[in-house]
C-alpha positions in Angstrom: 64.8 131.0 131.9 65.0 127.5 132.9 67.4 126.3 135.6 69.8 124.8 132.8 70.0 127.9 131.0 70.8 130.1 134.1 73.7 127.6 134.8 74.7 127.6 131.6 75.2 131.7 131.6 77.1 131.4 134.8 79.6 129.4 133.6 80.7 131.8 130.3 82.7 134.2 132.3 84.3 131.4 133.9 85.2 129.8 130.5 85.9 133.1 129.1 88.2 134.0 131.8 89.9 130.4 131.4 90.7 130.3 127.8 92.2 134.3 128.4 94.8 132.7 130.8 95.5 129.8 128.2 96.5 132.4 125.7 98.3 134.8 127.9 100.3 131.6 129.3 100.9 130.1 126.1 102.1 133.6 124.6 103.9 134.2 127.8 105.8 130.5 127.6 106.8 131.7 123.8 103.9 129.6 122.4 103.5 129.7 118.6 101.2 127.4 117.6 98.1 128.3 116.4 95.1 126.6 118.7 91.8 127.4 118.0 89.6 128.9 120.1 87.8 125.8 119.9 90.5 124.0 121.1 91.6 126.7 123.8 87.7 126.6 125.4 87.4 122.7 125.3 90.9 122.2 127.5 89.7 125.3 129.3 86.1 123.2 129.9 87.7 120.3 130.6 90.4 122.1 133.8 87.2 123.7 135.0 85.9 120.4 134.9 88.5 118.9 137.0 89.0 122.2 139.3 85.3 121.0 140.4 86.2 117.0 141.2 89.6 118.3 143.0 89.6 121.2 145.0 91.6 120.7 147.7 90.2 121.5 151.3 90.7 125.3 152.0 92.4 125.7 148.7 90.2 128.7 146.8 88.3 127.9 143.3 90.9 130.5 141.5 93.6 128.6 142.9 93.1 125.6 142.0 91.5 126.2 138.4 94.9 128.2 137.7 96.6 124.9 139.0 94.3 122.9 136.1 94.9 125.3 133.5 98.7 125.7 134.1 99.0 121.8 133.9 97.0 122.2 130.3 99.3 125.3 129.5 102.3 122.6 129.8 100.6 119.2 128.5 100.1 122.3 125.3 103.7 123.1 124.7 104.5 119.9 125.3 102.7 118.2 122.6 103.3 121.0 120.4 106.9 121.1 120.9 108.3 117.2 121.3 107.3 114.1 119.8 107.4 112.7 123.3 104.8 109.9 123.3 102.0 109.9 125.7 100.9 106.1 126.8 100.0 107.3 130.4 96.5 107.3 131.2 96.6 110.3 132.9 97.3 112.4 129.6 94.2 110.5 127.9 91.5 113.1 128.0 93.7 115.8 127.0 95.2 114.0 124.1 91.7 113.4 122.6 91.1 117.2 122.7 94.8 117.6 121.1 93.6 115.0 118.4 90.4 116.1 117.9 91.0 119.2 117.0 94.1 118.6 115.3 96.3 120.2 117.3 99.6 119.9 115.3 102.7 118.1 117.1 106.4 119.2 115.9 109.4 116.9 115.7 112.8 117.0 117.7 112.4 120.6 119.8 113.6 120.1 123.5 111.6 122.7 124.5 111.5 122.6 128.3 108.4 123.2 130.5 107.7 126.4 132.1 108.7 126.7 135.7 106.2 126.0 138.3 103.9 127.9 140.2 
């Protein structure tokens, strides 16, 4: 096993354990549209991502990738829920993930955000 591959193996229970706290917050917010697990794993990637570039001094990894996820969780019911549009740059990596895998938007809800952590 190359040094690639071991790092590659390392990081499935992380994604794993990522795209489980997706769905349970998702479900838990009242979440009903249908994301793939495709979809799920790629905004779960892309927090894990992030949780690496940001980590806040003394802050713990589980802390702060539950920070990233939760702030996919409500970019998710957001764009799923409102036809809000999203011209900020900020949202721009996540809405290519929403697009890409054609994450469906629906029109005129006012869902509101869950509270935060």
């Amino acid at each position: 096993m190359n040094r690639s591959s071991a790092a590659e193996g390392s990081a499935i229970p992380k994604l794993t354990a990522a795209v489980r706290y997706l769905e349970e917050q998702l479900t838990a917010s009242g979440v009903e549209i249908l994301a793939s697990k495709e979809c799920l794993k790629d905004f779960a990637r892309d927090a894990i991502d992030a949780t690496d570039r940001t980590r806040r001094q003394g802050e713990s990894y589980i802390t702060c990738v539950c920070r990233h996820l939760d702030a996919r969780v409500r970019f998710i019911i957001l764009w799923t829920s409102t036809d809000e549009a999203f011209d900020q740059a900020v949202w721009r990596d996540l809405i290519g993930i929403a697009r890409k895998h054609a994450l469906l938007r629906s029109r005129g809800s006012q869902r509101k955000f869950p509270a935060e952590r």
